[in-house]
N, C-alpha and C positions, 0 to 999 in steps of 0.2 A: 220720338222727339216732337214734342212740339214746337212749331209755330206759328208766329203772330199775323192772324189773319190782312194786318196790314201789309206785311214782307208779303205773304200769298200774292194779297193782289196786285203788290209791285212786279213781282216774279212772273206773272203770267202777262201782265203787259210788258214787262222787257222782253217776254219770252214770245209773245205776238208779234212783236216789234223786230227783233232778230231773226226769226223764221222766217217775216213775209219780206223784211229784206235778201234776206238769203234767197229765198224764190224769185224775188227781181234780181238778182243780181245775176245767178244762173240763166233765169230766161232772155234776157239783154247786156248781158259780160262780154261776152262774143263781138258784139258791134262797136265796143269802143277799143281800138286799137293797141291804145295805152295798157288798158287793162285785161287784156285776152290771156296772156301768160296767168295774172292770179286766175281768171276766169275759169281757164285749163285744171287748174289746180283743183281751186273750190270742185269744179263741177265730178273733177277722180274722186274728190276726198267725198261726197257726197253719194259716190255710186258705191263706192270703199265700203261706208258706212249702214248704207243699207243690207250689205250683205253680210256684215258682222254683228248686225244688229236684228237678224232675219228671225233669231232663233231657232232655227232648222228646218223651216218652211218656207223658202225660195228669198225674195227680196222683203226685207221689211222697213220698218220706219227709221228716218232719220232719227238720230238720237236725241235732236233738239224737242219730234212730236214725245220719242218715249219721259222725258223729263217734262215739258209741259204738259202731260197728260196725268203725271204724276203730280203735279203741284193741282190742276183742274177736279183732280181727285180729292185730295185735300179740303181745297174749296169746299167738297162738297156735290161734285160735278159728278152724274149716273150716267150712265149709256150712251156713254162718246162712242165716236164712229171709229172703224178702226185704222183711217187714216186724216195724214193732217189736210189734205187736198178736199174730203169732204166736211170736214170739220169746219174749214175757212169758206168752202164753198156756200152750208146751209147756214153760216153765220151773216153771208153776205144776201145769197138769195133766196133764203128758206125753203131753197131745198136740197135733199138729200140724193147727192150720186150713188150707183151702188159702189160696191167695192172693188168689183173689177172694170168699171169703166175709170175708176179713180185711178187706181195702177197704170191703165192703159197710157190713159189721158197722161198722166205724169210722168211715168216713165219712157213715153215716145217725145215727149216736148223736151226730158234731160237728154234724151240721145240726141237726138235733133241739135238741141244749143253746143252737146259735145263736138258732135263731128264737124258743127260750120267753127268752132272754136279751133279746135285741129287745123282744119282747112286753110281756114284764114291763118292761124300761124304759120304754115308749111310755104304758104304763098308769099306772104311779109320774109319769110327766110328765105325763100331763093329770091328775091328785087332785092334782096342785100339792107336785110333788118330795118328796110327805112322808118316803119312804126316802133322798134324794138324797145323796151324801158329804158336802156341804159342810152338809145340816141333820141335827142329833144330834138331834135330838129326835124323840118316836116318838105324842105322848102331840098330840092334836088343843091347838089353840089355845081356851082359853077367858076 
């Protein structure tokens, strides 16, 4: 199927643009109170994904790197790195992580945002949901 190298190159900037959000939003979800619950989520559905997406070799990419890697392909794009943490890395700094400090590096910083995400829910639920979605109010009961 083709197509139009203009669709391409919208596709990978939406597709830049939703990834690198997605990794702000995981490494800093956690600390906004409000949004800790999606944060929880995002951050399962993301570790979910790497393991269904491994191909039979332990954790692999998000599905958003396997589909912009496919559109970068397209493009035209040779010898992408085989994750999206060095890919955004040597696009920023020109240079290239290897591939198991990229894992490391990545995968300790999702655990990390997981558990203080947990944590902090577990703790907002025993003070009695005072951050919870569904209560707006921030200001004790008097």
């Amino acid at each position: 199927m083709m197509y139009s190298t203009i669709f391409l190159h919208l596709a990978d900037v939406s597709l830049d643009i939703s990834h690198f959000s997605l990794v702000l939003f995981i490494l800093s979800g956690w600390y906004m109170p409000r949004l800790r619950k999606a944060h929880l989520i995002v951050a399962i559905c993301t570790g979910i994904s790497w393991l269904i997406f491994s191909q039979g070799n332990g954790i692999g990419n998000c599905i958003l790197t396997d589909l912009h890697y496919r559109i970068l392909r397209m493009l035209g794009e040779t010898n992408l790195p085989e994750t999206y943490t060095q890919y955004t890395f040597e696009r920023i700094t020109g240079i290239m992580l290897q591939k198991d400090t990229s894992f490391i590096l990545t995968r300790s910083i999702w655990l990390i945002s997981l558990i203080l995400s947990s944590a902090l829910l577990i703790r907002d639920h025993m003070r009695g949901g005072k951050y919870s979605a569904g209560n707006k109010s921030t200001m004790p009961a008097g």
